[in-house]
N, C-alpha and C positions, 0 to 999 in steps of 0.2 A: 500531500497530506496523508499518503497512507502510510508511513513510515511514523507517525503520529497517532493512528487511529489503533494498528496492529502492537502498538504498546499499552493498549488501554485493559487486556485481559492479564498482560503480566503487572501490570500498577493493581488491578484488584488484587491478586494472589497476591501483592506484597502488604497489602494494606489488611490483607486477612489475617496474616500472618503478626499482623501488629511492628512491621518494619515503620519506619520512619521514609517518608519517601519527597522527594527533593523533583521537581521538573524543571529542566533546561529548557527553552523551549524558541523558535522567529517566531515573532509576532505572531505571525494568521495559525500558526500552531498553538500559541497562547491562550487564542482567544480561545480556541476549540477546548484544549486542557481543561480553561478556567471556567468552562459549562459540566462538561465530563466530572471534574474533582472539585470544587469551588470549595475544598476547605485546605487544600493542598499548597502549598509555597511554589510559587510557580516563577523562574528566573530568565530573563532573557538571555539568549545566545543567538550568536549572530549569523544568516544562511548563508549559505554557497553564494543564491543571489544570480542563478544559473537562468539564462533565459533562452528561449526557442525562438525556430524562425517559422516563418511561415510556409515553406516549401522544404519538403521531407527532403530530397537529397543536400540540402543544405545546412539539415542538422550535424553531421558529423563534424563540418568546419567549424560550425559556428559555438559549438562544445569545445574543441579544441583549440579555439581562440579564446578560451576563458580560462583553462586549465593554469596559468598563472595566479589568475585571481582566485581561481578556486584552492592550489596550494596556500596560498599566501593566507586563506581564512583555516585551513586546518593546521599549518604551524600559528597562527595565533588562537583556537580555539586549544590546542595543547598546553599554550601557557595560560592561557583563561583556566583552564583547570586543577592546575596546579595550585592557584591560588583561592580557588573555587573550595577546593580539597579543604584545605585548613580552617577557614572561615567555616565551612557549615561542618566541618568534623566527619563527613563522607567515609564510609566504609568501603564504598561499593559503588562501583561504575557499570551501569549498562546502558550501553550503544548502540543507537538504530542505526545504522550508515554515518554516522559520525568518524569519519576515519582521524580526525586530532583527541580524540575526547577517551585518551591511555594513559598509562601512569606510572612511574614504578614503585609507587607511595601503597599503594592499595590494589587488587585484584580489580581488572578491565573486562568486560566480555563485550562483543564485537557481534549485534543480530543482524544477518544477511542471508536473502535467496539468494543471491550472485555471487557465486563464489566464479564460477564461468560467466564472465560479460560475454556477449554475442555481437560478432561483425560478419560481414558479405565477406571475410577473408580471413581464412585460416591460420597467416602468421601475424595478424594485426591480434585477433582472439588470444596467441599465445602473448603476445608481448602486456596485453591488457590483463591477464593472468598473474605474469608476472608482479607488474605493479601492483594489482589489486593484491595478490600477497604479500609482497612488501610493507604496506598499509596494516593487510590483516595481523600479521607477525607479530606487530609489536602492541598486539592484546594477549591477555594471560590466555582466554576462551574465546569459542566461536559458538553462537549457538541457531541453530539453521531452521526457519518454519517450516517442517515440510516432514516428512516418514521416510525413515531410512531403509526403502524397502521398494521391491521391482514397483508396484502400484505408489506410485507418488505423483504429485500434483504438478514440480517445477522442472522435469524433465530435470536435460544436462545442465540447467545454471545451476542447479544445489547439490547435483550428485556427477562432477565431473570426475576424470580418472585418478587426478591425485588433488589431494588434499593438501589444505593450508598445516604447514609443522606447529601447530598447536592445538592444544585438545578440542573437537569438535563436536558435539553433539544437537543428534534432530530432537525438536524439541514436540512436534506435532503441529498442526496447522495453529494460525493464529486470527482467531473471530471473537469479534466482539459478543455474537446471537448464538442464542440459543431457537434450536429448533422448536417449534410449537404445530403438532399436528392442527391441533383445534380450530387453532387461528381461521377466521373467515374472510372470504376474498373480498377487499373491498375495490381494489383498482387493479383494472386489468394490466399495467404498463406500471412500473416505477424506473422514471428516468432519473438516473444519478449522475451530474458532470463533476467532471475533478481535473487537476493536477495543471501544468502548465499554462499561464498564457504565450502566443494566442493561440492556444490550438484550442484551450477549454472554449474560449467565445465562438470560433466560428465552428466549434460542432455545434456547439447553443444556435447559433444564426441556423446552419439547415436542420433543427429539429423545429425551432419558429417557426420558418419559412412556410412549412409542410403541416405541420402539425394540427394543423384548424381543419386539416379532409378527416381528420380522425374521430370516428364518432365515441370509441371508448371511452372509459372514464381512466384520467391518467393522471397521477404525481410527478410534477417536475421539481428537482431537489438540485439549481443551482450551483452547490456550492461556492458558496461564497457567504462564510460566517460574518465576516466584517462590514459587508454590504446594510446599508440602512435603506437606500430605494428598492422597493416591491414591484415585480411585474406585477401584471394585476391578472390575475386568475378568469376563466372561463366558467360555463356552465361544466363543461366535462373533462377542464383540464385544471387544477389547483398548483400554483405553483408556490414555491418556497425556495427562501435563501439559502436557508440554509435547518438540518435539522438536528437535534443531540441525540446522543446512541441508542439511547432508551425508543425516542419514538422513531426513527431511520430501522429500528429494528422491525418496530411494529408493522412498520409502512411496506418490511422487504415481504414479512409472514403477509400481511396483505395483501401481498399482489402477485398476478399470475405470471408476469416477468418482467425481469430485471435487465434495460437499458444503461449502460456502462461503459468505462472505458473497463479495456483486458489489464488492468494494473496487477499485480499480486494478489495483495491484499482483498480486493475487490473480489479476485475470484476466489479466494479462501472462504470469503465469509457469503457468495452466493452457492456455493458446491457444499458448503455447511451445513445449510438451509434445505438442500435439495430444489433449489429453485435454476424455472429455465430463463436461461439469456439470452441476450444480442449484447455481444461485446464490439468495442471500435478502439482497436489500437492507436497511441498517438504517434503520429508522424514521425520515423525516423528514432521512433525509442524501440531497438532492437530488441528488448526484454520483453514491453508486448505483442511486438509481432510476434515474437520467437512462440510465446505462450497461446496466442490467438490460432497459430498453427498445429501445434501438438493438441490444443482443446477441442478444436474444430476437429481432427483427425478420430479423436477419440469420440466424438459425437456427446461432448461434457456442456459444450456452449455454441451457442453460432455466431461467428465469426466473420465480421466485414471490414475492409480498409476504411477508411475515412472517404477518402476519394470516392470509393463509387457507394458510401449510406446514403440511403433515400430514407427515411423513416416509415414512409409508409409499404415500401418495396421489402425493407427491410424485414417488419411485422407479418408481409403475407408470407414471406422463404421459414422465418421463424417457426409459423403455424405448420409448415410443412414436413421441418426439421426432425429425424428420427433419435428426440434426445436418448442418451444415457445417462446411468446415476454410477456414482462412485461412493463409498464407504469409505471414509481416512480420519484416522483417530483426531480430534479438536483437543490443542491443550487447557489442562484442567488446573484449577490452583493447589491439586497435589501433589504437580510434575514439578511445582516450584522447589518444594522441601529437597526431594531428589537430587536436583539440579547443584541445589547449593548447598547439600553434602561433599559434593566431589568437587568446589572450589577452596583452595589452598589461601586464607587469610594469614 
């Protein structure tokens, strides 16, 4: 979802700007959209459909037993486009990770941290480089969340040593929140789950588990929009399915810290905030470990495997943690005008 979420500050600046703006969108993406924009035309597109295993060293196969299916959905979301183009009259393509969704009707741009995917092997990295440019190549632009500059957020996935042969530009971090000193603390803990099953259930299973020795007052925020059954909430634990940006923002200024996975996005929009974390990489996705490690190093976030999170083990090392704070510019809706001066219609 967060490749979904980190599109929601570039869809304002297009909407301020009085563009016309179109969403492609799977399902559980939709629904999210159709809360965010509810006046917005929102189109189904069909997902990769990528699913995980339950034991980390197993990911890498079980990713690469699908890479068939997974082409097979970006050579047909290419032709989906094409006709996509003509029917809504499309100007303008921008792409979350979408690698079929280029053109040569209209100007494509291509948003990715990953320009470097991460493997346990150096010539597996090069060869995933490769492809991954290949992919990238055939968009007019690339444009990258992150600051082109020694202090930046996504280490070597966004600022590897050479670059995709197409114009690239950083565009600055991508968060939905705005910072609010003022804001009063109302929950000590905001727990956020996201992204694949199963790994999203069984980090939900040992926060359960544990979670009733906790005397704080805590927000558990599910994820899961399309869900209509309710856990059912505690005296000092509320929980929820799911929450829209507006109040998810309110809940992060709320609270003393933020429980999460290490996803990207995630951590853009809590280093925005100046808020402290416990991050939990998901099993076997190289990109948060990768980032769990360089964060953790820099003392930005505290950082645990999934394997050995205890929730409440967790919260006393947190307390102990000697955070830091980092400064990195958040894109504004007048990086947009910029931006789309220097594409070639």
């Amino acid at each position: 979802m967060g490749h979904a979420t980190r599109c929601v500050p570039v869809i304002h600046a297009l909407l301020f700007y009085e563009y016309k703006v179109l969403i492609a969108a799977t399902p559980q993406q939709k629904i999210f959209f159709e809360k965010e924009f509810p006046t917005i035309v929102c189109i189904d597109l069909k997902g990769y459909g990528i699913t995980y295993s339950k034991r980390r060293w197993l990911f890498p196969f079980r990713v690469m037993l699908q890479m068939p299916k997974i082409f097979s959905v970006i050579n047909y979301e290419h032709k989906w486009l094409q006709k996509i183009i003509d029917e809504y009259k499309i100007d303008l393509v921008i792409s979350d990770n979408r690698y079929g969704l280029y053109s040569k009707k209209i100007p494509c741009i291509f948003i990715t941290h990953q320009l470097k995917i991460k493997s346990a092997f150096r010539w597996v990295e090069k060869l995933l480089q490769l492809n991954n440019y290949r992919h990238i190549e055939k968009f007019d632009y690339c444009w990258i969340p992150d600051t082109n500059t020694k202090n930046n957020l996504s280490g070597e996935l966004s600022h590897p040593k050479k670059l995709p042969n197409i114009p690239v530009h950083y565009i600055d971090l991508l968060s939905r929140f705005e910072k609010n000193i003022s804001a009063t603390i109302k929950y000590d803990y905001c727990i956020v789950l996201s992204g694949p099953e199963p790994q999203r259930t069984i980090l939900e299973n040992k926060i359960l588990k544990d979670i009733h020795q906790l005397k704080d007052k805590i927000l558990l925020v599910r994820g899961l929009p399309a869900n209509k059954e309710d856990l059912p909430s505690t005296e000092n634990v509320e929980i929820k399915n799911h929450l829209p940006g507006m109040q998810l923002q309110q809940a992060f200024q709320q609270s003393e810290y933020i429980i999460s996975r290490s996803g990207y996005t995630t951590v853009m929009e809590v280093l925005s905030l100046s808020k402290k974390s416990i991050l939990i990489a998901t099993p076997g996705q190289t990109e948060q470990e990768y980032l769990s490690k360089i964060l953790l190093e820099q003392n930005l976030c505290y950082c645990i495997s999934q394997k050995n999170f205890n929730i409440v083990t967790a919260i006393q090392q947190a307390k102990k943690f000697p955070y830091s704070t980092i400064s990195l510019p958040v894109f504004r809706k007048e990086n947009l005008q910029q931006l789309l001066s220097q594409i070639k219609f």
